[in-house]
N, C-alpha and C positions, 0 to 999 in steps of 0.2 A: 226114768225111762225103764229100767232095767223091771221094779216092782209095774210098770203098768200103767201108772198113776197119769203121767206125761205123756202127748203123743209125740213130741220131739224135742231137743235139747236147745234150750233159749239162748246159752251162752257159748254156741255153735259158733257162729258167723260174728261173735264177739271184739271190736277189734280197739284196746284202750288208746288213745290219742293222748301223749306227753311230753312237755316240752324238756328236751335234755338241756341237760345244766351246761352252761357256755365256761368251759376253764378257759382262764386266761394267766399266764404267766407275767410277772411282775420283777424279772431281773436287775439288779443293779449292773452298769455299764464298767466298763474296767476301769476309768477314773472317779466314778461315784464309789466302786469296791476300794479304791485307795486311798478314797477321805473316811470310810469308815475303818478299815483298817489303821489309820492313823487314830482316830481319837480311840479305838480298841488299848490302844498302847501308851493310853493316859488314862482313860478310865479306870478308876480304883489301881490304880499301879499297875494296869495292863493286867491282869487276873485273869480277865475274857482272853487277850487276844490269842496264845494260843489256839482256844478252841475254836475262835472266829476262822484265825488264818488256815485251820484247818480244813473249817467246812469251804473255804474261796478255794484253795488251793487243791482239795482232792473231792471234791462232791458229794461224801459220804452224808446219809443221812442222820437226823441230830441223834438218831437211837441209835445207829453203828457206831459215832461218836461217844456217845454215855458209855457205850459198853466197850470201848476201845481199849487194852491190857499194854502194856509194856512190852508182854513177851510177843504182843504180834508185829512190834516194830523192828525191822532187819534195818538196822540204820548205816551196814554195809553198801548195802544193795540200795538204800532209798528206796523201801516196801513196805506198806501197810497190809495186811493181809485181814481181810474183814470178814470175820466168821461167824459174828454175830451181833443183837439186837437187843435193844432195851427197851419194851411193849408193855403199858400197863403193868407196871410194876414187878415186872419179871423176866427173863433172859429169854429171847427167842432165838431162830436162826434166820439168816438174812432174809429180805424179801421173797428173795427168787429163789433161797433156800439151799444156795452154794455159796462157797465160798470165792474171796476174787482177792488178786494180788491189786494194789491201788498204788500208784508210783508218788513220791514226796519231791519236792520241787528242793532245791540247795539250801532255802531260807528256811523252810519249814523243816528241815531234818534241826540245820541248824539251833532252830527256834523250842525243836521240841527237846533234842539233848540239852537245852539250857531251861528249861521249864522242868526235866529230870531232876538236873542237881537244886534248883530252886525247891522241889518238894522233898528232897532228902533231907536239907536243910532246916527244912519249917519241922519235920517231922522227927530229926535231933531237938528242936527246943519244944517240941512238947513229949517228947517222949514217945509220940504214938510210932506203931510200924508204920514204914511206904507203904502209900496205897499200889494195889496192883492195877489200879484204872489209871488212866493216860489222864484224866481233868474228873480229877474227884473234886466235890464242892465243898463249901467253906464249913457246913455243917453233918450232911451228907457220906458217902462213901463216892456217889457218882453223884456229875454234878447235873444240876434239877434243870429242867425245861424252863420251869416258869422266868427260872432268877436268869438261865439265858436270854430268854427272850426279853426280858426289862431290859438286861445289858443294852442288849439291841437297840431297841426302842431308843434308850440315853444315849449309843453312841451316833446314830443317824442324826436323832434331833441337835449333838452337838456338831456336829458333819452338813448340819442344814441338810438334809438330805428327809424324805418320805421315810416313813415308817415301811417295813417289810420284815414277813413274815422269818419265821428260820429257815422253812423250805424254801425261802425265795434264796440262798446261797448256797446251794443246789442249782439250783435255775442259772444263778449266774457263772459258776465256775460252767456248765454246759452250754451258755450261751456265749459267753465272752469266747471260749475255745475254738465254739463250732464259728463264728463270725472271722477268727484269724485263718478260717483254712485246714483246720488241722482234721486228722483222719477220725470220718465217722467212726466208725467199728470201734477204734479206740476208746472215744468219746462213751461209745457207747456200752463197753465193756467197763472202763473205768465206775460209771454211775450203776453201775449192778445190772442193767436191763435184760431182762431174759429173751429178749430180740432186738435186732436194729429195727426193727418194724415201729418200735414203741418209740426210739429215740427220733426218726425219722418223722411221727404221728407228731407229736410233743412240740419240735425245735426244727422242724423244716421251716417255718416261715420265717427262723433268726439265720436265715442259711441264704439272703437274697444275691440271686445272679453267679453263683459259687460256682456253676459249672459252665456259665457263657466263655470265659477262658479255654476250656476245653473242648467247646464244640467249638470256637474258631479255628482252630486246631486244624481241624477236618481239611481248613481250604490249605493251609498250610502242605500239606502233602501234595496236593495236585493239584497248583495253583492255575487259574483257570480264567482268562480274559474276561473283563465282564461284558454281558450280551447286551447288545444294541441290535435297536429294531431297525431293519432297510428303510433308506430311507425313499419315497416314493415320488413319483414326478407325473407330470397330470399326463404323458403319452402311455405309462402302463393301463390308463385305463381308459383309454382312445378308441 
C-alpha cells in the first residue's frame, strides 16, 4: 500500500479461527498418592522416595527439585526456600522469577535429614565430596528427569495405579489441599504462582461447593421465617 502497488490491505479484516488446546489435569487422589508413595519406598531401596515425597508434599516443580541445595533447607523453621531452576541444561531462576519460602511437612524434614546422612555415608565409601544438591543422581551431579520419571512409571504400575506424568504431583499436592479446605492464597503462594488468578483458573473446578458453607452462613445471622403464600378461599374473589 504504502509504494502504490495495492489499493487496500487484504489481511485487514483478517480474523484466524483456532481451536485452543483443552488442558486437563490428571491428579492423583490422596489415597492413590499413598499407594505410590508406598512402593516409592521399596523401589530400588526407596532411592526415589525422597524426591517423590517431596514433590506430594511441597508442589515444587521437578526443576526447582533438581536444582534444590542443602543450604536452602532451614530444617529449624521446616523451610524450603526455592530460588531456583534447572531448564535445558542449565540454572535458571524460578518461574515467576522470585524467590518463595515452601513449608516441609514433619515426615518430609524428617525423611530429608535422613536421606542427608544416607548421602554422607555413600560418599565416605567412595571417596567422593557431598553433593551440594538435595537428590543428586546415581551417575549425575543432579538427578536426571528421564530416570525420575521411569521411577514413576515403575512405582504406579507396581501401585496398580495409571501412569502420570511428574507434573501431575504438582497437580496433586494442589489439589488434594485445595479439596481439604485449606487456604487458597497459600495454596497458591506455596506452588510459585505469580497471582491467585492463575491458581483459581487452573484448580477451581477441584474446589466443588467449597463455599455453600459459607454462604449458609448468611441465614445464620438473621434468621428469618420461611415465607408461605396466603392461603386463599373462593369469597376473596367473590
Amino acid at each position: 500500500m504504502e509504494l502504490e502497488l495495492i489499493e487496500s490491505n487484504p489481511m485487514r479484516d483478517l480474523a484466524l479461527k483456532y481451536k485452543k488446546k483443552k488442558f486437563e489435569l490428571d491428579p492423583l487422589t490422596e489415597p492413590e498418592s499413598q499407594l505410590l508413595l508406598e512402593q516409592a519406598q521399596t523401589f530400588m531401596n526407596g532411592e526415589y522416595y525422597p524426591s517423590v515425597l517431596c514433590a506430594l508434599r511441597t508442589g515444587m516443580r521437578i526443576g526447582e527439585i533438581q536444582a534444590l541445595k542443602w543450604d536452602d533447607i532451614d530444617f529449624d523453621n521446616r523451610q524450603i526456600e526455592v530460588k531456583q531452576s534447572y531448564q535445558k541444561g542449565r540454572m535458571t531462576g524460578t518461574k515467576s522469577h522470585k524467590h518463595r519460602r515452601v513449608y516441609m511437612t514433619l515426615h518430609l524434614t524428617e525423611t530429608s535429614k535422613t536421606h542427608r546422612t544416607a548421602q554422607k555415608r555413600d560418599a565416605l565409601k567412595t571417596g567422593k565430596p557431598v553433593s551440594e544438591f538435595v537428590f543428586s543422581g546415581v551417575r549425575d551431579e543432579l538427578i536426571n528427569r528421564s530416570s525420575f520419571q521411569n521411577a514413576l512409571n515403575r512405582c504406579t504400575e507396581r501401585a496398580g495405579l495409571r501412569r502420570v506424568r511428574t507434573h501431575s504431583l504438582r497437580h496433586s499436592y494442589a489439589t488434594i489441599r485445595l479439596m481439604k479446605g485449606h487456604n487458597v492464597g497459600d495454596v497458591s503462594y506455596q506452588l510459585g504462582h505469580s497471582s491467585i488468578k492463575i491458581t483459581y483458573d487452573v484448580y477451581a473446578h477441584w474446589m466443588p461447593g467449597q463455599f455453600k458453607s459459607e454462604v449458609d452462613e448468611l441465614d445464620t445471622l438473621h434468621p428469618v421465617a420461611p415465607h408461605t403464600h396466603p392461603q386463599t378461599t373462593p369469597q376473596q374473589y367473590s
